[in-house]
C-alpha positions in Angstrom: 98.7 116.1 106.5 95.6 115.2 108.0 93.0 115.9 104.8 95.7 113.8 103.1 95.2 111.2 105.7 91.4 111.6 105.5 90.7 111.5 101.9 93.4 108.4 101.8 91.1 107.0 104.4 87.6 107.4 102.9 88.3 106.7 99.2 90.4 103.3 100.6 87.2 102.4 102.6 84.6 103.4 99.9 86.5 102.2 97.1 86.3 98.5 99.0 84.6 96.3 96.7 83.4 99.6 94.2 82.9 99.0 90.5 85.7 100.1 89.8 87.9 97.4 91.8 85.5 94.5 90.8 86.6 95.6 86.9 90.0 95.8 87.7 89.8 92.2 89.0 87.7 91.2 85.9 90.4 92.6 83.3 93.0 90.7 85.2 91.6 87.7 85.1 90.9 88.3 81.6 94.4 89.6 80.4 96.6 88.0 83.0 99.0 91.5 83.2 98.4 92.6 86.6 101.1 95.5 86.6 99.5 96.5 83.4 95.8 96.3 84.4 97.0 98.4 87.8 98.8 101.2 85.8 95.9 101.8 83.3 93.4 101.6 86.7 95.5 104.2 88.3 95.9 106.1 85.3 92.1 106.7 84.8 91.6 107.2 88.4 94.5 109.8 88.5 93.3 111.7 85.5 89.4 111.7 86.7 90.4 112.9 90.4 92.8 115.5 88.8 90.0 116.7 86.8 86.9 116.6 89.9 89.6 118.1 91.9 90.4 121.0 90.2 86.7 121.6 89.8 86.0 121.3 92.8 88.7 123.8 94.0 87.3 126.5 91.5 83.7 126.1 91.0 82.3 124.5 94.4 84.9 126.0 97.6 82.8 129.2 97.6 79.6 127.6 98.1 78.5 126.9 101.7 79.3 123.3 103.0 76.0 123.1 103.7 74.7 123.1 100.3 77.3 120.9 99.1 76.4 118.1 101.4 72.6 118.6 100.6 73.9 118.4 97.1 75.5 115.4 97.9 73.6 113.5 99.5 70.5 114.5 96.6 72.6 113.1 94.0 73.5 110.2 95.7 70.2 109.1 96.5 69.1 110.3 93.0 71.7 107.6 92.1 70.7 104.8 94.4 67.4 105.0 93.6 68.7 104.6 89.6 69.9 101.1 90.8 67.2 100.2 92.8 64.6 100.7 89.9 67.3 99.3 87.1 67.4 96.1 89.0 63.9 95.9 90.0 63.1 96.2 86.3 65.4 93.3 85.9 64.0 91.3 88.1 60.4 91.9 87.0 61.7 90.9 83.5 63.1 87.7 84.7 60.0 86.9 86.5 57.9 87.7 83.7 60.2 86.4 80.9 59.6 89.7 78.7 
């Protein structure tokens, strides 16, 4: 029960104003079907967890925690630094009107 708990735990706290919630709220708005905006949300999120997990389980348990949280923290500031520079280039352009 407790990696249950635990993964409940950190996806509910890094999910927390995520892109993923913010478009949820934007379709609702947009539609007005809640319950239907909700099922299709936890539809994709079902399938793309189903799908990380189970390759996760096969291709990445025998590798050395180590390595998977270098790797993860690599491609999370590979991705952060993404952002920074897509919205620094936006800002530029809005500065410079080009």
């Amino acid at each position: 029960m407790e990696p249950f708990i635990t993964v409940f735990l950190a996806t509910f706290i890094a999910e927390i104003g995520d892109k993923t919630q913010l478009t949820a709220l934007a379709l609702t708005a947009t539609f007005g079907t809640p319950l239907t905006v909700f099922s299709g949300a936890m539809l994709g999120q079902a399938l793309i967890h189903g799908i990380t997990s189970l390759l996760g389980a096969r291709y990445l348990s025998p590798l050395p925690d180590r390595f998977l949280r270098l790797a993860a923290l690599l491609i999370f500031f590979f991705f952060g630094l993404l952002m920074i520079y897509g919205g620094l280039q936006g800002m530029l352009r809005r500065v410079t009107g080009c």
